[in-house]
N, CA, C and O of each residue as an XYZ file, in Angstrom:
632
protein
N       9.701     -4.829     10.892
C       8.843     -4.472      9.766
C       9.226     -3.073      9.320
O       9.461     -2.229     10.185
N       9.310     -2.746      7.948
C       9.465     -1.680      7.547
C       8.873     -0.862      6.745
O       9.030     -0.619      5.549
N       7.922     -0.321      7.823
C       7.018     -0.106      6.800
C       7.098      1.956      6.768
O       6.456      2.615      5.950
N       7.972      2.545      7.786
C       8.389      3.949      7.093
C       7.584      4.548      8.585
O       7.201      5.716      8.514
N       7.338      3.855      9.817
C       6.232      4.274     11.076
C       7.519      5.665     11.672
O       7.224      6.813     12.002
N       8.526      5.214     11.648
C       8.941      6.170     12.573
C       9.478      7.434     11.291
O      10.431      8.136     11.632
N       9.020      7.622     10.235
C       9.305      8.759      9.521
C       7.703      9.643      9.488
O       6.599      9.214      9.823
N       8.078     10.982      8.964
C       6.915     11.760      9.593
C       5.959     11.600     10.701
O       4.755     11.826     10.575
N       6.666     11.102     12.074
C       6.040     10.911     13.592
C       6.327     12.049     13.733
O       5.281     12.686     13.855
N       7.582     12.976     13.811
C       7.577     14.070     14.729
C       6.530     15.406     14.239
O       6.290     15.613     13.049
N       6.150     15.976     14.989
C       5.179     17.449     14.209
C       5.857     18.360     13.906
O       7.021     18.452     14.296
N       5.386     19.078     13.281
C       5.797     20.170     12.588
C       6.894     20.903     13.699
O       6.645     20.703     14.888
N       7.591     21.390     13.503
C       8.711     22.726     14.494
C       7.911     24.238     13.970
O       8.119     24.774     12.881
N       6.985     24.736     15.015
C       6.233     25.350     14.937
C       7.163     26.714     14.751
O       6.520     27.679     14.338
N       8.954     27.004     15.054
C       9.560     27.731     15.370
C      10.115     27.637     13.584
O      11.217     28.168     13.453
N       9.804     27.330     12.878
C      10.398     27.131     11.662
C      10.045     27.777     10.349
O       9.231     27.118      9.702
N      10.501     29.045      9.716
C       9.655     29.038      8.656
C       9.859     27.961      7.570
O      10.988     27.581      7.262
N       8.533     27.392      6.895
C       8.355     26.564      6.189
C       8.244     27.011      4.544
O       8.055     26.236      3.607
N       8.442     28.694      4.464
C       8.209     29.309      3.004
C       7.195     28.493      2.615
O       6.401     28.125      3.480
N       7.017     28.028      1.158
C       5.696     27.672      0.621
C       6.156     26.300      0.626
O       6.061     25.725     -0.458
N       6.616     25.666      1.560
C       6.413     23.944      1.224
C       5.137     23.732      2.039
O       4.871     22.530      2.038
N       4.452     24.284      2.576
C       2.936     24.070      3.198
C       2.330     23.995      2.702
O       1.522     23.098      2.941
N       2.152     24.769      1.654
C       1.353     25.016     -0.200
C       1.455     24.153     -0.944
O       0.615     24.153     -1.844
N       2.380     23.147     -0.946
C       3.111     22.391     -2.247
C       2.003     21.176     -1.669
O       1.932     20.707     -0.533
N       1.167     20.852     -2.900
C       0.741     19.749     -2.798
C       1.310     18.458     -2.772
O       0.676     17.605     -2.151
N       2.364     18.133     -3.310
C       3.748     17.171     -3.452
C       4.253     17.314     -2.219
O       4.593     16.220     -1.767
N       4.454     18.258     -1.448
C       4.828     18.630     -0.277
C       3.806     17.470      1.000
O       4.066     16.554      1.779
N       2.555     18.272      0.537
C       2.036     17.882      1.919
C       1.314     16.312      1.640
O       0.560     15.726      2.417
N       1.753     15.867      0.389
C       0.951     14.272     -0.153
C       2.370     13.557      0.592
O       2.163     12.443      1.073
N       3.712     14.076      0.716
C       5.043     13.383      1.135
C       4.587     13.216      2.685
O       4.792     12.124      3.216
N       4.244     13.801      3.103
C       3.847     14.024      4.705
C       2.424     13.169      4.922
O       2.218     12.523      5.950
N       1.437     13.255      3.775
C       0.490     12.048      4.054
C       0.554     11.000      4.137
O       0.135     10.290      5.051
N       1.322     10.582      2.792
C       1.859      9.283      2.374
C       2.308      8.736      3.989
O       1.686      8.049      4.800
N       4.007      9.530      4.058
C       4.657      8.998      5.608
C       3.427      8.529      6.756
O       3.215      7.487      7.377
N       2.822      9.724      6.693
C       1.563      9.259      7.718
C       1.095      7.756      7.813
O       1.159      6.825      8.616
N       0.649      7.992      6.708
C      -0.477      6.470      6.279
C       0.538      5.574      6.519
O       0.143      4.475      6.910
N       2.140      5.758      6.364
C       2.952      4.517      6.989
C       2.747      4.354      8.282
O       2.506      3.252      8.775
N       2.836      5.581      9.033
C       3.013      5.023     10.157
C       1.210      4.704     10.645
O       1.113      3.909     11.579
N       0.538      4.979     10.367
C      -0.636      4.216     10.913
C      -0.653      2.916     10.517
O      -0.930      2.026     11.322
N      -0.396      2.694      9.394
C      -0.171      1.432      8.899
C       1.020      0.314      9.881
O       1.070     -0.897     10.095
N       1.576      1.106     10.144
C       3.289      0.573     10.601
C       1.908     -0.186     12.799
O       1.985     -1.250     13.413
N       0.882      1.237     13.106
C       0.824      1.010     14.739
C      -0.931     -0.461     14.098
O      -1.372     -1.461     14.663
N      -1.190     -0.009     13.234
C      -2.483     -0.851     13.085
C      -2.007     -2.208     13.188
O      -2.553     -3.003     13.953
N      -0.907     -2.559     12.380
C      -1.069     -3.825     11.123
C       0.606     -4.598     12.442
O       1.088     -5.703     12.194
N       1.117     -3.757     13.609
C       2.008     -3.998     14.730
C       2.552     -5.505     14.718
O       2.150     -5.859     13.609
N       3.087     -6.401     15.154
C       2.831     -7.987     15.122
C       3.129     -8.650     13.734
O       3.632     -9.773     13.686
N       2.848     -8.020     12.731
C       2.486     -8.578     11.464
C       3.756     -8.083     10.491
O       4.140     -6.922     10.635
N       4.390     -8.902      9.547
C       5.306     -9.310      8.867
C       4.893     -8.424      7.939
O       5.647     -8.581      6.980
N       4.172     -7.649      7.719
C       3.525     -6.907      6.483
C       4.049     -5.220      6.194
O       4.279     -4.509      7.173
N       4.181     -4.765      5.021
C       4.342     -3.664      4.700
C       2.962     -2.957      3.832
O       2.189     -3.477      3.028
N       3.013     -2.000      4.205
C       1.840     -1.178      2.513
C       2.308     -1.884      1.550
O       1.596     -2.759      1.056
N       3.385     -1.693      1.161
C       3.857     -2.407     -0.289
C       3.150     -4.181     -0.665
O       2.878     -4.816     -1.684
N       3.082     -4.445      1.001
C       2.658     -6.238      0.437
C       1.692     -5.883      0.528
O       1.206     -5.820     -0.601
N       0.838     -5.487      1.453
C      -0.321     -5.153      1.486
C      -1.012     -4.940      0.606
O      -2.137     -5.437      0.572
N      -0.593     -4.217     -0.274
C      -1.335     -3.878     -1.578
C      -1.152     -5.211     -2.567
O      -2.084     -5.804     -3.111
N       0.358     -5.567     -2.683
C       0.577     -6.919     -3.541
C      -0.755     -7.963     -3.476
O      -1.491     -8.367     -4.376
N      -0.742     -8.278     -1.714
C      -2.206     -9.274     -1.237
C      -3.238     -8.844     -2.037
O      -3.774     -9.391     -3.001
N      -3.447     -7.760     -1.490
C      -5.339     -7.371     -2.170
C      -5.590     -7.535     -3.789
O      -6.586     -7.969     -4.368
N      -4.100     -6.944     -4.427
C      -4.291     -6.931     -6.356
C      -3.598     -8.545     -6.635
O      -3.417     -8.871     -7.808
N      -3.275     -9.396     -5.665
C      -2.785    -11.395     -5.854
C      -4.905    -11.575     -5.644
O      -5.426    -12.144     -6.603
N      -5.457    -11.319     -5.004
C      -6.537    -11.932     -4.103
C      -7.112    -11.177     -5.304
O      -6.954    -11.858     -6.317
N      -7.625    -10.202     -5.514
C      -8.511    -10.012     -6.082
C      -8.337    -10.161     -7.766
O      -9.110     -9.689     -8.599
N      -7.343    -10.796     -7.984
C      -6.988    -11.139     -9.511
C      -5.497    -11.838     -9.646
O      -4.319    -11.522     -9.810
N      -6.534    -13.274     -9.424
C      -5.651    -14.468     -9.192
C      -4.763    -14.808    -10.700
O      -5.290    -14.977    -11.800
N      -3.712    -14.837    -10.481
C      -2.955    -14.975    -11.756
C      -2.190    -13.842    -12.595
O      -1.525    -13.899    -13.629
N      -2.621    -12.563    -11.559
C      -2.037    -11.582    -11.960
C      -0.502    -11.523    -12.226
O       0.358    -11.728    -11.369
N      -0.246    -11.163    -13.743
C       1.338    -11.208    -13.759
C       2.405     -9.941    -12.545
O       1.965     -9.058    -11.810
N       3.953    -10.401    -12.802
C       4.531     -9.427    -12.103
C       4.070     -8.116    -12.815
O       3.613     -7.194    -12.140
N       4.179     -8.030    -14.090
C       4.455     -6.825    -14.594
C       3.103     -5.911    -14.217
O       3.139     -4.682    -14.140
N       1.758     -6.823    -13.968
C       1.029     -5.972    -14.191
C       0.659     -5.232    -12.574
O       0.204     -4.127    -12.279
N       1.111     -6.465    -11.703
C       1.560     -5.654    -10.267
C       2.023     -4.907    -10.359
O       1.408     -3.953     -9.883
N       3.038     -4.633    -10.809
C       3.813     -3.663    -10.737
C       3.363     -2.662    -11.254
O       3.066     -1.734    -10.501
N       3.142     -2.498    -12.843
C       1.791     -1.263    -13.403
C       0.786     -0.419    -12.192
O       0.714      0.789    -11.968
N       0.064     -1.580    -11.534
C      -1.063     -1.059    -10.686
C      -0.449     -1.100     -9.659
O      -1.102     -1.690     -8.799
N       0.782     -0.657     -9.215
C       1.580     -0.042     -7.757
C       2.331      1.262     -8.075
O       2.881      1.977     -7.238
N       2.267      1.516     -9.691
C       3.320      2.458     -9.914
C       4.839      2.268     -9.098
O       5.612      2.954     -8.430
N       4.722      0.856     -9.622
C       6.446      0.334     -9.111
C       6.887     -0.375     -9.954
O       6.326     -1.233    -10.635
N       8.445      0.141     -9.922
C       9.515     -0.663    -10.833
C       9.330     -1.535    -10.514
O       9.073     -1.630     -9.314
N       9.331     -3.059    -11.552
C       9.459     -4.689    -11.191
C      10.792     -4.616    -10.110
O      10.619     -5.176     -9.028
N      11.561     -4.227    -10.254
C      12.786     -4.682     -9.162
C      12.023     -4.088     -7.855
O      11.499     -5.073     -7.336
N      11.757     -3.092     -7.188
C      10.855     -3.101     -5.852
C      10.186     -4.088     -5.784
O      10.389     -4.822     -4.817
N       9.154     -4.468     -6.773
C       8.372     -5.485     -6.369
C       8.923     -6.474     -5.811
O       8.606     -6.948     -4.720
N      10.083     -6.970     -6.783
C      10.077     -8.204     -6.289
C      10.968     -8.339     -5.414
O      11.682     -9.331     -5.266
N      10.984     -6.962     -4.535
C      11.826     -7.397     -2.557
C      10.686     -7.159     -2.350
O      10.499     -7.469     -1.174
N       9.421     -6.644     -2.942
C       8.456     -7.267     -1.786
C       7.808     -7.980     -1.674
O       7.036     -8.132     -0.728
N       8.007     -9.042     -3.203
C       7.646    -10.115     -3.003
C       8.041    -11.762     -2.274
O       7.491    -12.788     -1.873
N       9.186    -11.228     -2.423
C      10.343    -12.365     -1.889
C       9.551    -12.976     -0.652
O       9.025    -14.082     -0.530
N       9.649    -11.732      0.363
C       9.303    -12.568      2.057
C       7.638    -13.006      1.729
O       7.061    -13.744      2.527
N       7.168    -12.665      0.916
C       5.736    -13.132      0.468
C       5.974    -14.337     -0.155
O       4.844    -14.814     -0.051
N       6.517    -15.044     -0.637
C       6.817    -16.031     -1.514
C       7.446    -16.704     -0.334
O       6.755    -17.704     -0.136
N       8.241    -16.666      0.394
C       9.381    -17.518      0.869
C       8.536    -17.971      2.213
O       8.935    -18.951      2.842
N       7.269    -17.189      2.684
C       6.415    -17.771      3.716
C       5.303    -18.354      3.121
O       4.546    -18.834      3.965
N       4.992    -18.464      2.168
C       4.061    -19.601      1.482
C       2.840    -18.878      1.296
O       1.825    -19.444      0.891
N       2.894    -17.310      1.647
C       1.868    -16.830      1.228
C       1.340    -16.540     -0.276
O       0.160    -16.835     -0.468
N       1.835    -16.169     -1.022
C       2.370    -16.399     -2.354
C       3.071    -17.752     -3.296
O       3.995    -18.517     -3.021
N       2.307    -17.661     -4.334
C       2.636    -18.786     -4.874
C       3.183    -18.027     -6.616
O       2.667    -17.000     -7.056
N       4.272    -18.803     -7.347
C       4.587    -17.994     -8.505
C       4.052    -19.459     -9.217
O       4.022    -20.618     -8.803
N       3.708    -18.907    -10.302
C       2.868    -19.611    -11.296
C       3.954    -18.677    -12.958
O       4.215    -17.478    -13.055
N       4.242    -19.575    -13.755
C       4.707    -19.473    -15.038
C       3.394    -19.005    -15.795
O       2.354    -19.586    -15.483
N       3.346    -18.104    -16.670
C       2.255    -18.258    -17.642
C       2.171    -18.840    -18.823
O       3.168    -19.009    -19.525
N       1.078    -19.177    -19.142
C       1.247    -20.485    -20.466
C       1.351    -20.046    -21.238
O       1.504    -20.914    -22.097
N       1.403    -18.800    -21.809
C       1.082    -17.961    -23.431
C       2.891    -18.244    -23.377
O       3.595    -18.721    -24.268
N       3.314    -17.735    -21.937
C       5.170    -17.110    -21.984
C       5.356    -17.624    -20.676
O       4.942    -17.103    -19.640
N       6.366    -19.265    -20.841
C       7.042    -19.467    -19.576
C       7.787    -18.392    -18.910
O       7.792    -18.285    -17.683
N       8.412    -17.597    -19.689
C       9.356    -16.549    -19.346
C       8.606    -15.825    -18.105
O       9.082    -15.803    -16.970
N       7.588    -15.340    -18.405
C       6.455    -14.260    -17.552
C       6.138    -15.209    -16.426
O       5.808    -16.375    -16.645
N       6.253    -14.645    -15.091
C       6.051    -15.065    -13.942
C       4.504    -14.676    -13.453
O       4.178    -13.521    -13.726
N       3.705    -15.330    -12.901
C       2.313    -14.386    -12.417
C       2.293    -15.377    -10.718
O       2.971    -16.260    -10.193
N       0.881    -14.424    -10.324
C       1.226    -15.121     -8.439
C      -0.174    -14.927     -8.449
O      -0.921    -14.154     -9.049
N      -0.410    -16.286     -7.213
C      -1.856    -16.484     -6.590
C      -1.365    -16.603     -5.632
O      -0.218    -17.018     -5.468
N      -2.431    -16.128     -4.466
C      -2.482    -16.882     -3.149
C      -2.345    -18.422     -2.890
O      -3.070    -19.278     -3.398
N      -1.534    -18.596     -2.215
C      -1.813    -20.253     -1.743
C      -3.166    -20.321     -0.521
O      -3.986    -19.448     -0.237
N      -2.997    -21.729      0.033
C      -4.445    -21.675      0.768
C      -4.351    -20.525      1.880
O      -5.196    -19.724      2.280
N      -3.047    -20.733      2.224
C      -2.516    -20.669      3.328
C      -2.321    -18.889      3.470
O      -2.436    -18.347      4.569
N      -2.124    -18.378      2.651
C      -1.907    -16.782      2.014
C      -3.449    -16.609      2.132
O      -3.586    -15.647      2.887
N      -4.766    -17.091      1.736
C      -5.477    -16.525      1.268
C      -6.205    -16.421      2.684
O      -6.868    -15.433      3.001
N      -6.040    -17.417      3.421
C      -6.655    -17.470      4.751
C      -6.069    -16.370      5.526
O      -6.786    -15.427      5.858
N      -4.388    -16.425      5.955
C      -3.944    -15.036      6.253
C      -4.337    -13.972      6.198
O      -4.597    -13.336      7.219
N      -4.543    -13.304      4.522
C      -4.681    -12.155      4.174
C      -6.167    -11.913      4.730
O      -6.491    -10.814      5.180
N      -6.818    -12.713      4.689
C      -8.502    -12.556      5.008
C      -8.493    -12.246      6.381
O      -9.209    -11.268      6.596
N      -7.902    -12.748      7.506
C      -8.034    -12.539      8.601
C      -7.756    -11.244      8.888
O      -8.548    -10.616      9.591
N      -6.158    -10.414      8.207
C      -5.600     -9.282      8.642
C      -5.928     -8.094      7.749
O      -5.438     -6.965      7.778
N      -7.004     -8.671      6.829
C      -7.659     -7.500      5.834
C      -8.159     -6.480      6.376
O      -7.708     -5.352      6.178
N      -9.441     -6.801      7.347
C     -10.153     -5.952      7.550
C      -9.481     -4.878      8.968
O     -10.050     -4.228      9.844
N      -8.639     -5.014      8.771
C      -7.285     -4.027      9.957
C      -7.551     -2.938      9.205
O      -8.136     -1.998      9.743
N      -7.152     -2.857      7.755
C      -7.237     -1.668      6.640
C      -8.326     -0.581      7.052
O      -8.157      0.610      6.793
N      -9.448     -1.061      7.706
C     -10.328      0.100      7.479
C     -10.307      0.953      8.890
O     -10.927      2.004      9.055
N      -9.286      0.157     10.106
C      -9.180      0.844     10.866
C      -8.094      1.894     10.800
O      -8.002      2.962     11.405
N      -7.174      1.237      9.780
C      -6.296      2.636      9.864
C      -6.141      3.816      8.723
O      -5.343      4.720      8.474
N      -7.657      3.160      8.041
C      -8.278      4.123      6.845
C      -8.604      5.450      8.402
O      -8.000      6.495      8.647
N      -9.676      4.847      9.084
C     -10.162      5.517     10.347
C      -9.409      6.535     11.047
O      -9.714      7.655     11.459
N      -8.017      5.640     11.081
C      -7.214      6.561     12.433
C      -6.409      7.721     11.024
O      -6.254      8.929     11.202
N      -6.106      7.170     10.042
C      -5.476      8.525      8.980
C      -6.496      9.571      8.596
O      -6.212     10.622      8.022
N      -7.921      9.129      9.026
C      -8.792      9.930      7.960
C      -9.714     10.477      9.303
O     -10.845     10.884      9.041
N      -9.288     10.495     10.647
C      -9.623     10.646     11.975
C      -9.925     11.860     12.105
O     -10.918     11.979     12.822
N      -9.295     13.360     11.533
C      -9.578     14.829     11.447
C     -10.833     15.060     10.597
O     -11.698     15.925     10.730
N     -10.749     14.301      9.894
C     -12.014     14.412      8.769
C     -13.489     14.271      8.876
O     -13.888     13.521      9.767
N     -14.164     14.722      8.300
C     -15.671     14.316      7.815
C     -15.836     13.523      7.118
O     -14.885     13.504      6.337
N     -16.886     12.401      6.786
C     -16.962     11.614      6.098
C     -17.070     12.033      4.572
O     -16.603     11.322      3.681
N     -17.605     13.026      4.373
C     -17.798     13.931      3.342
C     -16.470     14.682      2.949
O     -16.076     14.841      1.793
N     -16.054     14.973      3.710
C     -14.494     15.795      3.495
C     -13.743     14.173      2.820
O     -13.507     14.252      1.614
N     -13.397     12.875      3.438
C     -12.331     12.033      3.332
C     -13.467     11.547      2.637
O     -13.837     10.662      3.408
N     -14.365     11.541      1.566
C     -15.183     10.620      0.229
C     -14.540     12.114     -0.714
O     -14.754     12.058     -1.925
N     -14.003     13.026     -0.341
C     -13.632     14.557     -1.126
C     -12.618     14.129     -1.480
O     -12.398     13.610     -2.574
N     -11.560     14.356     -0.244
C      -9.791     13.660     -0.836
C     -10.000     12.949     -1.308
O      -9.715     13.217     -2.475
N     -10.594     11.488     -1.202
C     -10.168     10.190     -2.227
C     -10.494     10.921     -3.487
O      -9.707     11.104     -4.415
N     -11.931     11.383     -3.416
C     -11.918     11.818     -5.000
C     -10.953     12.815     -5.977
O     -10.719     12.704     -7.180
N     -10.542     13.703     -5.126
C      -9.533     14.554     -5.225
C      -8.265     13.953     -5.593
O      -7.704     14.115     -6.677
N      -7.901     13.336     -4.745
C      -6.862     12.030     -5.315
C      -6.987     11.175     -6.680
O      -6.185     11.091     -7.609
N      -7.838     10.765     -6.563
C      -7.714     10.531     -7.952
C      -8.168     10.538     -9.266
O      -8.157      9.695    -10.162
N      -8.720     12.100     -9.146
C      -8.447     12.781    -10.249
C      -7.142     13.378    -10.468
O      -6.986     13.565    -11.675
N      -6.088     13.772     -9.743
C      -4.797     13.999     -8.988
C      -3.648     12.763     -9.569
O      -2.466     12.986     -9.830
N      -4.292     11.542     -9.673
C      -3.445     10.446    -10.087
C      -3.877      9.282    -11.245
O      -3.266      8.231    -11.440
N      -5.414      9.866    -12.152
C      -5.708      9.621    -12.648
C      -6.347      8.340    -12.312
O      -6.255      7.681    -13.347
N      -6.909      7.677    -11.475
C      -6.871      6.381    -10.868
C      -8.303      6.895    -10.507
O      -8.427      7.903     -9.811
N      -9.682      6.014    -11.109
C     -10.717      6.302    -11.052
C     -11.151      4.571    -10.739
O     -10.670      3.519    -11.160
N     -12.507      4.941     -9.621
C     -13.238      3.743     -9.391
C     -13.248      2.421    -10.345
O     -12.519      2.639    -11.314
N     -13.565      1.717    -10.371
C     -14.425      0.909    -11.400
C     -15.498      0.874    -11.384
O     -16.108      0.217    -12.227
């Protein structure tokens, strides 16, 4: 599985000056991000899954018929990423591609039965390794970052 676990594992080299990349918010979101892989990478262990599908599952499940393009929109990913991470999603029957009727051309994806049962079982893993990334924190501090985040990425509740 590749989901990025063994990048940003090692800690900081305390013997190092770091000048202002400690400061750089881009800096230290590169070092979160990695993080959240690798919690993701020790939580989700066993399992054929990446963040990248991971997210594909939840925006297939929670808006059945969703086209590629618009996956891709709400991942801030080029269609060509997507679709290596859709492939091993498709080719294990978790994913199903559906033509759309307005435009055969346009591809969109639902869960099959078999995907939807999967994803349901290994969903609720997510909030443990919301837990173990957000583990230094206050509940009040990590309801702060998310919000902070996305005002940061423009990406607001519904």
């Amino acid at each position: 599985m590749a989901t990025g676990a063994d990048q940003g594992a090692e800690p900081p080299v305390a013997s190092l000056d770091y000048g202002l990349l400690n400061e750089l918010v881009g800096h230290l979101l590169r070092h979160a991000f990695l993080r959240g892989h690798q919690v993701f990478g020790e939580v989700f262990a066993g399992e054929a899954l990446t963040p990248l599908q991971f997210m594909v599952l939840e925006l297939v499940d929670r808006n059945p018929g969703i086209t590629h393009r618009d996956v891709a929109s709400a991942m801030s990913s080029a269609p060509s990423v997507l679709t290596t991470a859709l492939k091993p999603l498709v080719t294990a029957g978790l994913l199903e591609q559906v033509r759309v009727a307005e435009d055969g051309r346009r591809v969109a994806y639902r869960l099959s039965s078999e995907g939807r049962a999967h994803f349901r079982a290994v969903r609720p893993r997510i909030a443990e390794a919301e837990r173990r990334l957000l583990s230094g924190l206050e509940p009040d501090e990590a309801e702060a970052l998310r919000g902070f985040l996305r005002r940061i990425t423009g990406r607001f509740p519904a």
